[in-house]
C-alpha positions in Angstrom: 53.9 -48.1 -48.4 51.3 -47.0 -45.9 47.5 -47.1 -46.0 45.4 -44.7 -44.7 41.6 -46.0 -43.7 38.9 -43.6 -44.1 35.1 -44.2 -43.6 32.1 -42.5 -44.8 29.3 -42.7 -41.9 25.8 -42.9 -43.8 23.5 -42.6 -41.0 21.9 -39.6 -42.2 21.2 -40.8 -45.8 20.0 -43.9 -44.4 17.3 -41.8 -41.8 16.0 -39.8 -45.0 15.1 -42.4 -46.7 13.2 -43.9 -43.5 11.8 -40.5 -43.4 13.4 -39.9 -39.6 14.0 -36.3 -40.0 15.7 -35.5 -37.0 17.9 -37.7 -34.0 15.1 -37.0 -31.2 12.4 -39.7 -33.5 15.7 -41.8 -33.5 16.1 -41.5 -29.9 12.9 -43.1 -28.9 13.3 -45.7 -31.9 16.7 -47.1 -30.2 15.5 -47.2 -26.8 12.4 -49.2 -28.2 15.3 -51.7 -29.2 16.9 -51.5 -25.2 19.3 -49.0 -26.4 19.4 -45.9 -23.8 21.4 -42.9 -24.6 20.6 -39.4 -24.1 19.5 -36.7 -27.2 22.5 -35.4 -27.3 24.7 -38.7 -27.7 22.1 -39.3 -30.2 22.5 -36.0 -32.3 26.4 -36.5 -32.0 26.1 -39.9 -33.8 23.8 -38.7 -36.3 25.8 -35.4 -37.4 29.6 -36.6 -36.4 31.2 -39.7 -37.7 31.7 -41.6 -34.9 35.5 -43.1 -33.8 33.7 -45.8 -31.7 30.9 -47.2 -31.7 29.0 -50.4 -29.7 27.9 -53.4 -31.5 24.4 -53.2 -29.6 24.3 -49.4 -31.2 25.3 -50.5 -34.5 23.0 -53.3 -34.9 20.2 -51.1 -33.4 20.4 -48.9 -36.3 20.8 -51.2 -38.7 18.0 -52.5 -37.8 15.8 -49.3 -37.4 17.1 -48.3 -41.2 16.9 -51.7 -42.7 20.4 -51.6 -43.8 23.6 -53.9 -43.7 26.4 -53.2 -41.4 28.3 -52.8 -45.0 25.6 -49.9 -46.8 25.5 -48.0 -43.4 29.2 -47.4 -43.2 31.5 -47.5 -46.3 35.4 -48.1 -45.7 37.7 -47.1 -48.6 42.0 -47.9 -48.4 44.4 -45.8 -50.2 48.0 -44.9 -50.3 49.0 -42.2 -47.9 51.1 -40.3 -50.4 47.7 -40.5 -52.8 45.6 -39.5 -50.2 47.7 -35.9 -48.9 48.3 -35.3 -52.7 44.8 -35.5 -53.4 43.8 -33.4 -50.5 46.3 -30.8 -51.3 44.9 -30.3 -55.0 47.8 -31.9 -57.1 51.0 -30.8 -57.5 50.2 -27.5 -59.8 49.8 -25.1 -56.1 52.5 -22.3 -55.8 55.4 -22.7 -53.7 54.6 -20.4 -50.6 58.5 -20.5 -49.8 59.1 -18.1 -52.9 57.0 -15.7 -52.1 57.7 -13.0 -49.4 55.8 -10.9 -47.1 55.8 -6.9 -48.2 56.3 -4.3 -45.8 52.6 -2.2 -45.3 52.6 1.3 -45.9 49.5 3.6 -43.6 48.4 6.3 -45.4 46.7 8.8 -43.9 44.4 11.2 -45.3 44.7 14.7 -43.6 41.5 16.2 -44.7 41.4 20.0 -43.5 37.5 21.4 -43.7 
């Protein structure tokens, strides 16, 4: 059986409760630590859940947050089939095959004044 890995990236939670409201206060907090990326790299890794990701970076903003590698990012395994079933909405979905398209009628309306 295969597992599928999925993550959920809590960086924003985490910046709320440090009351950093936006990525440009976190910008200048991860260059105090020797990190240098520009605002926009910044707002990606704050809004997107990030594929990769540094060790220097991740440390930095555990750090910053006062978090655990662990509370910052949360990795949950399940079984592939469980997974696409779930994401489909169970097994009680209509059969698009058995349905067919219908021909459109235009009607006009012809409206002498």
């Amino acid at each position: 059986m295969t597992r599928e890995i999925t993550y959920e990236w809590k960086v924003r939670e985490f910046m709320a409760r440090s009351h950093i409201y936006n990525s440009k206060e976190l910008t200048e907090l991860l260059r105090q630590r020797g990190i240098t990326l520009s605002p926009t790299q910044v707002w990606r890794l704050v809004t997107k859940d990030p594929e990769r990701i540094s060790f220097a970076v991740l440390g930095a903003l555990c750090d910053i947050l006062g978090v655990q590698v662990n509370e910052l990012i949360v990795f949950k395994a399940a079984d592939a089939r469980t997974l696409r079933r779930k994401a489909a909405g169970g097994t009680d979905l209509p059969d698009l095959r058995d349905y067919r398209p219908v021909r459109a009628r235009i009607v006009t309306d012809d409206v002498d004044e």
